[in-house]
Backbone as CSV, one residue per row, in Angstrom:
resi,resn,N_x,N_y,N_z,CA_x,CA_y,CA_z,C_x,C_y,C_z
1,UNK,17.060,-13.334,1.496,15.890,-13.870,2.145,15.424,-12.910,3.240
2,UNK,13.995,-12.762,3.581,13.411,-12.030,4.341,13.008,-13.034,5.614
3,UNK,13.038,-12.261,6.694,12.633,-13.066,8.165,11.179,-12.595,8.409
4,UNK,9.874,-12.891,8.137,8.460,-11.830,8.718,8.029,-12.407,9.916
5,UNK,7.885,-11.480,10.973,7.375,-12.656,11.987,6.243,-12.545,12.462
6,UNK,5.988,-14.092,12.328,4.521,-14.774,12.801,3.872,-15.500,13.878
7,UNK,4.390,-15.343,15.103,4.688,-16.309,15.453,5.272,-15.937,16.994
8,UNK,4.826,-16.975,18.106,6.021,-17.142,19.115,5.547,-18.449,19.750
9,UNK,6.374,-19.201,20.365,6.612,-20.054,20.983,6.116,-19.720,22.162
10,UNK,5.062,-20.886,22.901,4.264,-20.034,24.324,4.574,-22.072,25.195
11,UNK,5.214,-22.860,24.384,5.779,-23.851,25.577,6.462,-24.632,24.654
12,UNK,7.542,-25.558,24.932,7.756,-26.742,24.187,7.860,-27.925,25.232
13,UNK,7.567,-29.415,24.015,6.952,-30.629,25.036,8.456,-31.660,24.361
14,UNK,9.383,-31.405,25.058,10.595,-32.236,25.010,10.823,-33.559,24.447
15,UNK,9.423,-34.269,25.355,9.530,-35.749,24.790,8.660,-35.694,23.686
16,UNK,8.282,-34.907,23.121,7.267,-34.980,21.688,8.340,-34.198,20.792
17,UNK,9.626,-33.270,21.052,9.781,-32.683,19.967,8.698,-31.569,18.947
18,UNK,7.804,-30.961,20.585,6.796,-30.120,19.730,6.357,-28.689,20.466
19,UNK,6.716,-27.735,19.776,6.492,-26.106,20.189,4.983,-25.772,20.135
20,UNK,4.433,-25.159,21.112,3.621,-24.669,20.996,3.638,-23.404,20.680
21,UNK,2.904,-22.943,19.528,2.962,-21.472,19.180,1.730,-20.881,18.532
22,UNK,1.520,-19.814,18.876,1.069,-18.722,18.706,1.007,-17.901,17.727
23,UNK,0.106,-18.249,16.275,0.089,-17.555,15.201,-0.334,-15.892,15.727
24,UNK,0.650,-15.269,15.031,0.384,-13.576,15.571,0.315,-12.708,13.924
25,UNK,1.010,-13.092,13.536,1.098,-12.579,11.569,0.559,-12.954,10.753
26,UNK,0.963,-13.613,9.596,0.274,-14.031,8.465,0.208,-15.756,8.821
27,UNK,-0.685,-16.017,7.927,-1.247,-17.588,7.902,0.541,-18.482,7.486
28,UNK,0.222,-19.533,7.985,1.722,-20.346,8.180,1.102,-21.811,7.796
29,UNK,1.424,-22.407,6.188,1.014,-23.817,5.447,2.296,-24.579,5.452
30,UNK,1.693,-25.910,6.037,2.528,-26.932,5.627,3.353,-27.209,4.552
31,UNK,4.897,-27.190,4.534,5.523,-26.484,3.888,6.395,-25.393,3.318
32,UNK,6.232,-24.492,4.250,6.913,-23.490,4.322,8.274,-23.329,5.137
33,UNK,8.717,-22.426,5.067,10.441,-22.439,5.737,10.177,-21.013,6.922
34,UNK,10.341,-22.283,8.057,10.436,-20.819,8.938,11.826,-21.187,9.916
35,UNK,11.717,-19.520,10.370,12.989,-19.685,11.602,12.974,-19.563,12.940
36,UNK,13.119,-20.463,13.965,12.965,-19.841,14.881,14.044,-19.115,16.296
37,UNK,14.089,-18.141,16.653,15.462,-17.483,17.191,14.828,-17.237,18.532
38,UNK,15.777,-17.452,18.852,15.482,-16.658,20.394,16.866,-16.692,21.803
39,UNK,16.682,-16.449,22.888,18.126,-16.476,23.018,18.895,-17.638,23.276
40,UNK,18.680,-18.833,22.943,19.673,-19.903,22.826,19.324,-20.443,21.389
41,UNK,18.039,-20.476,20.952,17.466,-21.224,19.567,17.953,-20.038,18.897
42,UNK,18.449,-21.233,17.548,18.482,-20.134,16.034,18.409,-21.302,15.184
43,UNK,17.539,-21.795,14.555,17.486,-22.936,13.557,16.468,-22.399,12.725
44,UNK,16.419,-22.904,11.023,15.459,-23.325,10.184,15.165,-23.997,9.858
45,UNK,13.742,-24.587,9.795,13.226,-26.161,8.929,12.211,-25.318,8.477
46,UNK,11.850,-26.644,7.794,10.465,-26.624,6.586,9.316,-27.019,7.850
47,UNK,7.976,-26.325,7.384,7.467,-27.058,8.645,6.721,-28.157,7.585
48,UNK,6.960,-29.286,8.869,6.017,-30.643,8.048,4.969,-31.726,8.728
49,UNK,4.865,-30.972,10.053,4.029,-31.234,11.044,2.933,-30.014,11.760
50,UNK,2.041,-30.123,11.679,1.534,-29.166,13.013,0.322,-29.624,13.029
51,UNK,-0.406,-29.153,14.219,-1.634,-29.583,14.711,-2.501,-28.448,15.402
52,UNK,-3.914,-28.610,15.751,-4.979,-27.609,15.804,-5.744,-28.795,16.687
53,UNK,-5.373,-28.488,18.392,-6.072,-29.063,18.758,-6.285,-30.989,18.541
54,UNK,-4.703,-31.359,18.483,-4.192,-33.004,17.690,-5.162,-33.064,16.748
55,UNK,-5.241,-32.265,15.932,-5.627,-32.816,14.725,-5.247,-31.845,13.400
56,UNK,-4.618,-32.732,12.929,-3.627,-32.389,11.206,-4.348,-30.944,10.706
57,UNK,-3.605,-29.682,10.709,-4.058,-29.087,9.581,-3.015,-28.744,8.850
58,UNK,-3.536,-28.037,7.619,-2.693,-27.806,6.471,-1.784,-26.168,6.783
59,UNK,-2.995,-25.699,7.277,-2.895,-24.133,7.327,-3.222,-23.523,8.877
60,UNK,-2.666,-23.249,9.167,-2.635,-21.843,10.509,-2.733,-20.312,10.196
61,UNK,-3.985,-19.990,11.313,-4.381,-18.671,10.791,-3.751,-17.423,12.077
62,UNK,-3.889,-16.180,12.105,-3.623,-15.748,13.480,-4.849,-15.910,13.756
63,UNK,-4.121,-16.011,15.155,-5.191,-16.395,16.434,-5.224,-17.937,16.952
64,UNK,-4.377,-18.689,16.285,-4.351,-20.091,16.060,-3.798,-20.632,17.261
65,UNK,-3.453,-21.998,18.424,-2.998,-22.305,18.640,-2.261,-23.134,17.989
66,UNK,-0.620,-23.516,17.796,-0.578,-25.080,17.011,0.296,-25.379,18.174
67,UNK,0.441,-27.164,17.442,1.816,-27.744,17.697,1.994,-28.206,16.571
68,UNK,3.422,-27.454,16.940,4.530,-27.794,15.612,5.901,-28.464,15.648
69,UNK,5.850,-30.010,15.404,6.718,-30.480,15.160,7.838,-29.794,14.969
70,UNK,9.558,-29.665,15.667,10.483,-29.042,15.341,11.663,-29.777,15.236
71,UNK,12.639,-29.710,14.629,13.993,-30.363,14.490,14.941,-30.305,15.692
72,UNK,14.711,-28.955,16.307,15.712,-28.388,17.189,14.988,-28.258,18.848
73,UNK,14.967,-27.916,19.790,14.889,-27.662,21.154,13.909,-26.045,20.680
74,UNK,13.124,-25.981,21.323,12.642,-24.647,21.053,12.209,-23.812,22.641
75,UNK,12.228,-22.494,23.128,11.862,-22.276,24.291,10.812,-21.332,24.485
76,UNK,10.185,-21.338,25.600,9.226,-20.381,25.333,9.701,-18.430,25.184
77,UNK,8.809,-18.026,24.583,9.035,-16.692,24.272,10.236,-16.626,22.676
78,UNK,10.859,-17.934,22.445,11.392,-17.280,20.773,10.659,-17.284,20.140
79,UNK,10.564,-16.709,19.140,10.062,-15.819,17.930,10.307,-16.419,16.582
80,UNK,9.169,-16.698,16.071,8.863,-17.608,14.887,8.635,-16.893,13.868
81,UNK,9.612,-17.092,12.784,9.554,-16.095,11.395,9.372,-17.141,10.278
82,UNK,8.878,-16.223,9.294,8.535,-17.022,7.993,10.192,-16.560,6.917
83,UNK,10.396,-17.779,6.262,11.348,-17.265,5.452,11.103,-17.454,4.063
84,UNK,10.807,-15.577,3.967,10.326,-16.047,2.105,11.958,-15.520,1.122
């Protein structure tokens, strides 16, 4: 498996369980498997949440703000990869 990265984390909201990040690479669809690392985070999920401004999209482009639902604690400045 390949790590490409797309991505960084610019806050997370504790009681929501939701990263804010920063599309920087390729487009990132509901569905996909990403990772995110940084120096305490290292987890992968599928993503199956995110938002544009609270409202549902499918797809994130760069330049995007989202929030993205995460499984794990996320912090600002880790680094969000796609895992193809």
């Amino acid at each position: 498996m390949t790590d490409t990265r797309i991505g960084k984390v610019t806050h997370y909201y504790s009681h929501l369980h939701v990263a804010g990040v920063t599309i920087t690479g390729s487009e990132l669809h509901k569905g996909d498997t990403i990772h995110v690392k940084g120096h305490t985070s290292d987890f992968e999920q599928k993503v199956e949440s995110m938002e544009i401004d609270h409202e549902a999209v499918a797809v994130a482009r760069p330049g995007d703000q989202i929030g993205l639902m995460v499984i794990e604690p996320a912090r600002e400045h880790d680094i969000v990869y796609m895992v193809t």
